[in-house]
C-alpha positions as CSV (number, residue, x, y, z in Angstrom):
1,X,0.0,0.0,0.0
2,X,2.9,2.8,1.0
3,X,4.8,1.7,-2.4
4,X,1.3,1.9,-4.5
5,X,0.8,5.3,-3.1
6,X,4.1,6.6,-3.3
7,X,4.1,5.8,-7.1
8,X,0.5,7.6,-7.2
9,X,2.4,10.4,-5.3
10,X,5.1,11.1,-7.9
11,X,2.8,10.4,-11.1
12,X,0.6,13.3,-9.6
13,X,3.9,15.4,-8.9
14,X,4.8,14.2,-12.6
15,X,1.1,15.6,-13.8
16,X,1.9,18.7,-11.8
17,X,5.0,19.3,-13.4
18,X,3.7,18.5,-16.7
19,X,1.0,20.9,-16.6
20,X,3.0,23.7,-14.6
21,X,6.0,23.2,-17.6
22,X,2.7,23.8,-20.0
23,X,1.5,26.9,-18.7
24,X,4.9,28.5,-18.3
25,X,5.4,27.3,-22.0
26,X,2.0,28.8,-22.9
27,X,2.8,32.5,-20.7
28,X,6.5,32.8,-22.8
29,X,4.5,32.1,-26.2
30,X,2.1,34.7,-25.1
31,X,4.6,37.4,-23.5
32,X,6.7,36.7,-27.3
33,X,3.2,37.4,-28.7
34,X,2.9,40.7,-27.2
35,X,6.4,41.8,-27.2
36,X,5.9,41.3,-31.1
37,X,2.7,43.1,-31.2
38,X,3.9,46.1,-29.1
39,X,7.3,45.9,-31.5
40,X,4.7,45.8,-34.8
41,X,2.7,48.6,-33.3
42,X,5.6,50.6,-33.4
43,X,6.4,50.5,-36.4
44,X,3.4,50.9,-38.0
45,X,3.3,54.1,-35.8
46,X,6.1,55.1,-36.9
47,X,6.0,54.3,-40.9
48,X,1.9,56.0,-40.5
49,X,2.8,59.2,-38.2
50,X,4.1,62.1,-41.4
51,X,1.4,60.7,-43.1
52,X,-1.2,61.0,-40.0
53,X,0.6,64.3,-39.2
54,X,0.6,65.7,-42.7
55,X,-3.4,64.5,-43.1
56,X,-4.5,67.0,-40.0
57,X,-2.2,69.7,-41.3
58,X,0.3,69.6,-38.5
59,X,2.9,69.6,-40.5
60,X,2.7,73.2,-41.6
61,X,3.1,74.0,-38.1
62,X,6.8,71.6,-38.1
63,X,9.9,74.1,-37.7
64,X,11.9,73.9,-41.1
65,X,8.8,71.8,-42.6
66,X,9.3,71.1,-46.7
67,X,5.8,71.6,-47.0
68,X,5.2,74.9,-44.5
69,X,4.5,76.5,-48.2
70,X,2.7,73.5,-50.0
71,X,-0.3,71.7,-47.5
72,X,-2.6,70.6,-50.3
73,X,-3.5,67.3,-49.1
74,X,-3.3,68.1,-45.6
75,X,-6.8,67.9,-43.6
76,X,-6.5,71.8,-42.9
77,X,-6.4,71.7,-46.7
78,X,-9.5,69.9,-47.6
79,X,-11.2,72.2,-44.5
80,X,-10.3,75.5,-46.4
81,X,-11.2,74.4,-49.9
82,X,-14.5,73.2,-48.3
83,X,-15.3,76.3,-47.5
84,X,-15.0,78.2,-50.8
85,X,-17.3,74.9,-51.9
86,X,-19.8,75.9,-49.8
87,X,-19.8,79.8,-51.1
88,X,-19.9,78.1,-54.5
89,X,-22.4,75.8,-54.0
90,X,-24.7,78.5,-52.4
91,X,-24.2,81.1,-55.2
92,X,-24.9,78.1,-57.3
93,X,-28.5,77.0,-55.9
94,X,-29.3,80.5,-55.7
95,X,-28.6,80.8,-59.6
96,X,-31.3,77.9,-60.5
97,X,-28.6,77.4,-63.3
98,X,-28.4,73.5,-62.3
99,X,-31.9,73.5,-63.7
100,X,-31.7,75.8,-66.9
101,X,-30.9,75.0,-70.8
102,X,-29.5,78.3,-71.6
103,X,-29.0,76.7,-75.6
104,X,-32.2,75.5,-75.5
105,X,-32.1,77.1,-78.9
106,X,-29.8,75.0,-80.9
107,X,-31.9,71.8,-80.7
108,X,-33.3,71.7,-83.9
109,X,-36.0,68.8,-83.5
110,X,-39.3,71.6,-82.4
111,X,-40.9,67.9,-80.6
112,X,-37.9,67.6,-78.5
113,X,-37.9,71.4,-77.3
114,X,-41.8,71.5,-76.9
115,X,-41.0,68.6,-74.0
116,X,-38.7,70.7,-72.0
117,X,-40.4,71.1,-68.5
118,X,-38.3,73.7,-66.6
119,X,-37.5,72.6,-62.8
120,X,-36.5,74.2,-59.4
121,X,-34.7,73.7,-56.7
122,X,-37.7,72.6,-54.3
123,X,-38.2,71.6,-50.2
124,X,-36.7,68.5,-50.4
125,X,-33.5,68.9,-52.9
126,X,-32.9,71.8,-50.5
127,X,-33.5,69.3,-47.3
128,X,-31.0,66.7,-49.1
129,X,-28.2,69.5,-49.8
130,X,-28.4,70.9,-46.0
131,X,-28.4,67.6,-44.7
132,X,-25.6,66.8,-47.2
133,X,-23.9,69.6,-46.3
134,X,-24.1,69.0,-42.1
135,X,-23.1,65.6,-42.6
136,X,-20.1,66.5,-44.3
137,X,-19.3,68.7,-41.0
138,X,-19.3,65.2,-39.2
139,X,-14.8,65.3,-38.4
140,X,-14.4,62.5,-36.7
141,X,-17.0,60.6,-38.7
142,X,-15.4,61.7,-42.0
143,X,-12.0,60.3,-41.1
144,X,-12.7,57.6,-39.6
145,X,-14.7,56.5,-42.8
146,X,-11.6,58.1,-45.2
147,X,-9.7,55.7,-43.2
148,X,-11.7,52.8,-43.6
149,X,-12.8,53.6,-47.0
150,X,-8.8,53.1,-47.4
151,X,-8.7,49.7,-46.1
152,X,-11.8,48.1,-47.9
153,X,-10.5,49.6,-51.3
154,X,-8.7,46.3,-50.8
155,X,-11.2,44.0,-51.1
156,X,-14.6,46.1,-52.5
157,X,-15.6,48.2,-55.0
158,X,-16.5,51.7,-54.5
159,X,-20.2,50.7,-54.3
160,X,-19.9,47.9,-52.0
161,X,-18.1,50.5,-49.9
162,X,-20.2,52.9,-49.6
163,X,-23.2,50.6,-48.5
164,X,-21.1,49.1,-46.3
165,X,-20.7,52.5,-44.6
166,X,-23.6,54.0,-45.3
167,X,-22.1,56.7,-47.4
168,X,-22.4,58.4,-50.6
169,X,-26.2,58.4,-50.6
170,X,-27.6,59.6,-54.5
171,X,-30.3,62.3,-54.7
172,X,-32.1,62.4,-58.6
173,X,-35.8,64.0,-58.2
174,X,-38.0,64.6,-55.3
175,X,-41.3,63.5,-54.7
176,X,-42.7,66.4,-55.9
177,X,-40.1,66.6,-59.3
178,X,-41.4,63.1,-59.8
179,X,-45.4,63.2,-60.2
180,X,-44.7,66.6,-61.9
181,X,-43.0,65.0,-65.2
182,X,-45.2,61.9,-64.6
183,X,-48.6,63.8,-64.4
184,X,-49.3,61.8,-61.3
185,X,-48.8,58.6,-62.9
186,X,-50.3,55.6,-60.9
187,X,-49.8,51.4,-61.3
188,X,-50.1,48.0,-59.7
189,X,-45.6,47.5,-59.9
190,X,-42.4,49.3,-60.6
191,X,-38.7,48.4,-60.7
192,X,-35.8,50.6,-60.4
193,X,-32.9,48.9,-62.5
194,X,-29.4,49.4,-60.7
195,X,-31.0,50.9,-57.7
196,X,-28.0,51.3,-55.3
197,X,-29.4,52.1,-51.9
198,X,-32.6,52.9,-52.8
199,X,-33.0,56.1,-52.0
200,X,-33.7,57.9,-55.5
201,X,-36.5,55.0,-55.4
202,X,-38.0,56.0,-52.5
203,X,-39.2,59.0,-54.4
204,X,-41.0,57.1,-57.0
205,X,-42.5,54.1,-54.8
206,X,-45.8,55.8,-53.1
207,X,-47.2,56.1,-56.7
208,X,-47.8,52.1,-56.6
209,X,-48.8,48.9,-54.9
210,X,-45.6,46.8,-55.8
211,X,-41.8,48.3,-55.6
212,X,-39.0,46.0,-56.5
213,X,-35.3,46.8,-57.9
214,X,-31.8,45.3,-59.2
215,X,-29.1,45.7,-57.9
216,X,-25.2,43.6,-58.5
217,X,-23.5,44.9,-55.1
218,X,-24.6,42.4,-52.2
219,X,-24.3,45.3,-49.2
220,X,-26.7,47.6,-51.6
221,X,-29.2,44.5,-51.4
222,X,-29.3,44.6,-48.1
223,X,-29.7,48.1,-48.2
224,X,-32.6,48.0,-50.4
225,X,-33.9,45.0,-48.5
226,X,-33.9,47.3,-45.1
227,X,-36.1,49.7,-47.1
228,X,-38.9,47.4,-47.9
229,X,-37.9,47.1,-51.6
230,X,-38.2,43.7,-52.8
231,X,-34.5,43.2,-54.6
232,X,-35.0,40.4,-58.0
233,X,-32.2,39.1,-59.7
234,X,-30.4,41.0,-62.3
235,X,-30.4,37.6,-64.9
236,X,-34.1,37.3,-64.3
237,X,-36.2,40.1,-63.1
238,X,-38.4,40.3,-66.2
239,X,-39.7,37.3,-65.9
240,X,-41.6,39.2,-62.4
241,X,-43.3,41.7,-65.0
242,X,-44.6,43.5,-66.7
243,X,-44.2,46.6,-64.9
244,X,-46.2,50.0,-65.0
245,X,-43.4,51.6,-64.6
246,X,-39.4,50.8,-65.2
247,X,-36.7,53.0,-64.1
248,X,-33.0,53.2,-65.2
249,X,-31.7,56.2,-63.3
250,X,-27.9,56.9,-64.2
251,X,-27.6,53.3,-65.2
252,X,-26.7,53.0,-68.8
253,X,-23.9,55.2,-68.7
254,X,-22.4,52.4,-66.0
255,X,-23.6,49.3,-67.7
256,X,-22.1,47.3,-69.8
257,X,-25.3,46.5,-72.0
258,X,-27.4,49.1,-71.8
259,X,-29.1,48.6,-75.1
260,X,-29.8,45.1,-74.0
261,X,-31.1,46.4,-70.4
262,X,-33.5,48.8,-72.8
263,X,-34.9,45.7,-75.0
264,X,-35.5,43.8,-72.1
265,X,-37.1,46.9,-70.5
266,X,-39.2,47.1,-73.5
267,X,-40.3,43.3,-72.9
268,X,-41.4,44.1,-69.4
269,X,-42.9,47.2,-69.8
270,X,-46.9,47.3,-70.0
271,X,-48.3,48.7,-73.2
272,X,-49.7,51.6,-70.8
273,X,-46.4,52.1,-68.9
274,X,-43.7,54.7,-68.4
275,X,-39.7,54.4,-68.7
276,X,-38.1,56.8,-66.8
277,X,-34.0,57.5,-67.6
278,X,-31.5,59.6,-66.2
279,X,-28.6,60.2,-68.3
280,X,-25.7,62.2,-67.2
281,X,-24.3,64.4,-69.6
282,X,-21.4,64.6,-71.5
283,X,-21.6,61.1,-71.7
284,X,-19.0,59.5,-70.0
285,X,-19.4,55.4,-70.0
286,X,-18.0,53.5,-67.0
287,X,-18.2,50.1,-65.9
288,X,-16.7,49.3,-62.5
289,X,-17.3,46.0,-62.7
290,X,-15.0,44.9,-65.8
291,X,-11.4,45.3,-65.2
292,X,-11.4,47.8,-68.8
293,X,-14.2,49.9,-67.0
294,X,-15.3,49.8,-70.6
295,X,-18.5,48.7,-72.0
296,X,-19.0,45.9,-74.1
297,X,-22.3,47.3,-75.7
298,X,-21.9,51.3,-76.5
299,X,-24.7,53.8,-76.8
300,X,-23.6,55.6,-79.9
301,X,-24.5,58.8,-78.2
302,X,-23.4,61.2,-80.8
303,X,-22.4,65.4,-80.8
304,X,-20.2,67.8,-78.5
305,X,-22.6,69.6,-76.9
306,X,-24.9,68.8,-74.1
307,X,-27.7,69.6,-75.6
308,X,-26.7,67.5,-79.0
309,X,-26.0,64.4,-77.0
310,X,-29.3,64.7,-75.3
311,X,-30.7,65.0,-78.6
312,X,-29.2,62.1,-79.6
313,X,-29.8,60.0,-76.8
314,X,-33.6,60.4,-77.2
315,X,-33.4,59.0,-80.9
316,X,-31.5,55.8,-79.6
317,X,-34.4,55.2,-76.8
318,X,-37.3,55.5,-79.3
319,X,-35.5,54.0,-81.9
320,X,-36.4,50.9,-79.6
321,X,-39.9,51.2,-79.5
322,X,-40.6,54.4,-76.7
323,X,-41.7,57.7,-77.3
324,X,-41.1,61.1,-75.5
325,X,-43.4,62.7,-73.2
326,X,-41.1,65.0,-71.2
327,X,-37.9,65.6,-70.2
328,X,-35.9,67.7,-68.0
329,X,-32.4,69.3,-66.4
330,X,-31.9,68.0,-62.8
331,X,-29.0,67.8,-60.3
332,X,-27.3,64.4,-59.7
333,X,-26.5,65.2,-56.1
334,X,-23.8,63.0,-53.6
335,X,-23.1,63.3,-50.2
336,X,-20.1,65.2,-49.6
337,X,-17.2,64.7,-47.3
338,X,-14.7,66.9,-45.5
339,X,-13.0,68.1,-49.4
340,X,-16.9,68.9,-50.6
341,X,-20.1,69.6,-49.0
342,X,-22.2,67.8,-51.7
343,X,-21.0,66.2,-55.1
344,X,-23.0,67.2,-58.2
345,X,-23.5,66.3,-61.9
346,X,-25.4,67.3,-64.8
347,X,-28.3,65.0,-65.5
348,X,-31.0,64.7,-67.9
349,X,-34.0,63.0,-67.0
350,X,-36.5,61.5,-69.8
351,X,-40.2,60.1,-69.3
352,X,-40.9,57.5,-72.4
353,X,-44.1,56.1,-72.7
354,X,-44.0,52.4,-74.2
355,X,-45.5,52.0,-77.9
């Protein structure tokens, strides 16, 4: 009995040793682990600080500083230039020039110019450009998503990124804007082709029982999803028509078959039913999704001028079976951040009714 316990005695001492031997084994691995990260940290500090100290500006402050005399891409930078944006951009709104065709003139086709329907700057663009505007005030919001914006270039598109941070929201027409160049035009469905977050949709969607949209990026589904918009596959969403209304709002400028989008819109469209297109102008294809950014189906969109191109533009459309009803001058407005207070384009929208 004394032997048999004194061999149970020294396994247990054995099991203690064992296991004391472990831990220590697993405390150096873990005090290696931080030394490293602490060493790694430092670095990274190190390599990153002119770069963090030249974003915020400091280094125009630095004694003997190269770049006391040159701070462009410095945060105090991007703060000043805001500023004279936002003089800019007030003088601008003021103007009513985003929504004016000063050559108005040189379209020749009389049918075109007798669908002109002039625009203005209403309650909610101006509720979209002041919140635009505050948001873009947002410091520690803005760098923080510079900064990650940064990291997920990596591994997103721009579009992906931007759901993913809930950025870079898109403004086309207000409620308002809408049943005015639709003269209050009612149905059963819509779809919004390429509808991104959704919230140029949102505009459109009281006007009928059923809203639905496309969209490729997987964090914009999601989006679209959240806003009660019931998101159909890109391959197959006619086969959910026909539609009373189809929208393709700055789309076939970014697709890369936008005349086959327009014959399968034609397909899904009801013989009663409305196309609505925004078209940013000069036209300016990009596809973000092919590694050319090229298209592989071009809209021969043909002349120099604005106001040519539109012309143009409108031929190819009814050329596929649609016919003009109205059109107008809008603002393609974009969140800003801390180098704008909003991002705006020239866009055209047109109203085609199916023939």
């Amino acid at each position: 009995k004394i032997k048999k316990r004194t061999v149970e005695e020294e396994r247990n001492t054995n099991k203690s040793q064992d296991a004391n031997h472990g831990f220590a084994k697993l405390a150096m691995r873990d005090k290696f682990l931080i030394a490293f990260l602490q060493i790694l940290l430092s670095l990274v500090t190190i390599a990153l600080l002119p770069q963090v100290v030249k974003y915020f500006g400091l280094d125009i402050i630095m004694p003997g500083s190269a770049s006391r005399r040159n701070y462009r891409s410095s945060l105090v930078s991007s703060m000043i230039n805001k500023l004279n944006e936002e003089e800019n951009l007030k003088k601008i709104v003021e103007s009513g020039v985003w929504y004016e065709i000063p050559n108005l003139h040189i379209i020749q086709d009389v049918d075109i110019v007798s669908k002109f329907v002039q625009l203005s700057c209403d309650q909610e663009t101006s509720e979209f450009i002041r919140h635009s505007a505050e948001q873009s005030d947002w410091l520690f919001t803005q760098i923080y998503q510079n900064i990650a914006k940064a990291f997920l270039g990596w591994f997103y598109t721009q579009t992906d990124i931007n759901a993913i941070l809930n950025r870079g929201s898109m403004f086309v027409l207000s409620r308002d804007q809408f049943t005015h160049l639709t003269d209050n035009f009612t149905g059963d469905s819509m779809i919004d082709l390429g509808a991104g977050d959704g919230k140029p949709t949102l505009s459109m969607a009281p006007s009928f029982s059923s809203v639905y949209a496309t969209e490729n990026s997987a964090p914009m589904r999601k989006m679209l999803a959240a806003n009660n918009i019931q998101v159909l596959e890109v391959a197959t969403w006619q086969d959910s028509g026909p539609f009373d209304l189809i929208s393709c709002l700055n789309l076939l400028d970014r697709a890369d078959n936008p005349l086959t989008i327009l014959r399968s819109v034609k397909q899904a469209l009801k013989s009663t039913g409305l196309l609505v297109v925004a078209l940013v102008l000069p036209f300016r294809p990009y596809v973000e999704s092919t590694v050319s950014h090229k298209p592989s189906e071009l809209m021969d969109i043909q002349g120099k001028s604005a106001e040519e191109q539109l012309v143009s533009a409108v031929q190819i459309v009814q050329s596929l079976g649609f016919r003009l009803t109205k059109w107008s001058k809008v603002p393609y407005l974009c969140e800003g951040d801390l180098s704008q207070p909003i991002y705006h384009l020239t866009d055209y929208i047109m109203i085609f009714k199916n023939l």
